[in-house]
N, C-alpha and C positions, 0 to 999 in steps of 0.2 A: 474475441473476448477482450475484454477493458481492464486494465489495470492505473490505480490512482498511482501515482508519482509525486512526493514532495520532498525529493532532494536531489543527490546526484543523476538520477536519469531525467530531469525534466530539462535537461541540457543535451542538444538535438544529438552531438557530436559523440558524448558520452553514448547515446542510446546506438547510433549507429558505431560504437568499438564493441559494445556488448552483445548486441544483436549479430553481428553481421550482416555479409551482402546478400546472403541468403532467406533470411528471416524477412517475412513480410509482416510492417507495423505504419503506425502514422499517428502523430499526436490527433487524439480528437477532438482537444479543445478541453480550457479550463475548466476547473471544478475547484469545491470547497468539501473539506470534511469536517464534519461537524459531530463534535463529540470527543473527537480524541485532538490532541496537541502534540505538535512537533517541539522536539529537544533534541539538544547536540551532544554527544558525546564522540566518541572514536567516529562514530559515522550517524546521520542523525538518525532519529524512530518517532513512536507515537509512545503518548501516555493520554490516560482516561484523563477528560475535560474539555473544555476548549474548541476550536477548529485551527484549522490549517489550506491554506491555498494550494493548490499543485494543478496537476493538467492530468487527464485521461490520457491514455497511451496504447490504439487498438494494436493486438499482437496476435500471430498464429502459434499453432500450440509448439514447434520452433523456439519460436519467439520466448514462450513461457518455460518452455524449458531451460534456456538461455536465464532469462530473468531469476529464476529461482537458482543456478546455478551462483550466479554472482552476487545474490544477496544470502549466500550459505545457508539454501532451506535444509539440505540434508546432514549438515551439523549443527543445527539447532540456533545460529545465529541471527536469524529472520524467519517468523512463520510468516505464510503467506494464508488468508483470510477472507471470504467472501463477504461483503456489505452493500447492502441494498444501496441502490442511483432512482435518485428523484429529480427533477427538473424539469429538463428540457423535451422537448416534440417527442412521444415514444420512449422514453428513458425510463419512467415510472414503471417501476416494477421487476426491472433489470437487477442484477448485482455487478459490480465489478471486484477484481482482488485487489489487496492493500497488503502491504509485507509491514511487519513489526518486529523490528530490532527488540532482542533482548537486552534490557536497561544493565541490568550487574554485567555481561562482558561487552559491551559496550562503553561503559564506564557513566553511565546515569544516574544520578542522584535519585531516581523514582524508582516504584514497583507497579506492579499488577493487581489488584486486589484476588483472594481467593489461595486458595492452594493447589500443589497438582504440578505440571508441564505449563511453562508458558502458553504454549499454542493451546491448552484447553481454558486454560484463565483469559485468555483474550479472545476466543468464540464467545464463552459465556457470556461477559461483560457486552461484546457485540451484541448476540442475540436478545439479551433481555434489558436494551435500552435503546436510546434514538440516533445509537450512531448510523449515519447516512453523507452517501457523496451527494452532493448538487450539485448537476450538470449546469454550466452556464451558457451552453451554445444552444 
């Protein structure tokens, strides 16, 4: 499975402390997201608009266990998210995961639109608009 990357794990070194020697992964080559925009705060996220460059990042389910561990899926810190991959040879139709930082304890001057749990304001917003990775290999 594919996961988009636009901040601290698109740095090879970072991926291989998180992972470990165990986890089988491989950058699969850059991508753009389009739709939502990266900001900084405590550690950076996505907010609706915009794109953002980052790299695909193939991982076993290891691997995603690990990832979601360290971007604090199970305290609420980052949901993690499916969004449809358009591009390149075969890609079309695929989805990969994309983690979004919660903006208030992150320290983000942005919101989510909608009401609810983050992680249901940021499927909704996904699902009923054009956000999409493009593969560029």
């Amino acid at each position: 499975m594919a996961v988009f990357v636009y901040g601290t794990l698109t740095e090879r070194e970072r991926v291989a402390t998180v992972l470990g020697d165990d986890a089988h992964y491989e950058f699969a080559g850059r991508a753009t997201l389009e739709g939502l925009h990266r900001v900084d705060g405590r550690y950076p996220t996505l907010v609706p608009g915009g794109s953002v460059d980052g790299r695909l990042l193939a991982v076993d389910d290891t691997g995603l266990e690990r990832l979601d561990r360290y971007e604090g899926v199970e305290t609420g810190l980052y949901v993690r998210v499916a969004v449809p991959v358009t591009g390149a040879a075969g890609t079309d139709g695929e989805r990969c995961w994309v983690y979004v930082g919660d903006p208030e304890r992150l320290g983000v001057g942005a919101t989510w639109p909608g009401d609810g749990p983050l992680r249901e304001r940021v499927r909704t917003l996904v699902s009923r608009s054009d956000v999409v990775v493009r593969d560029h290999e």
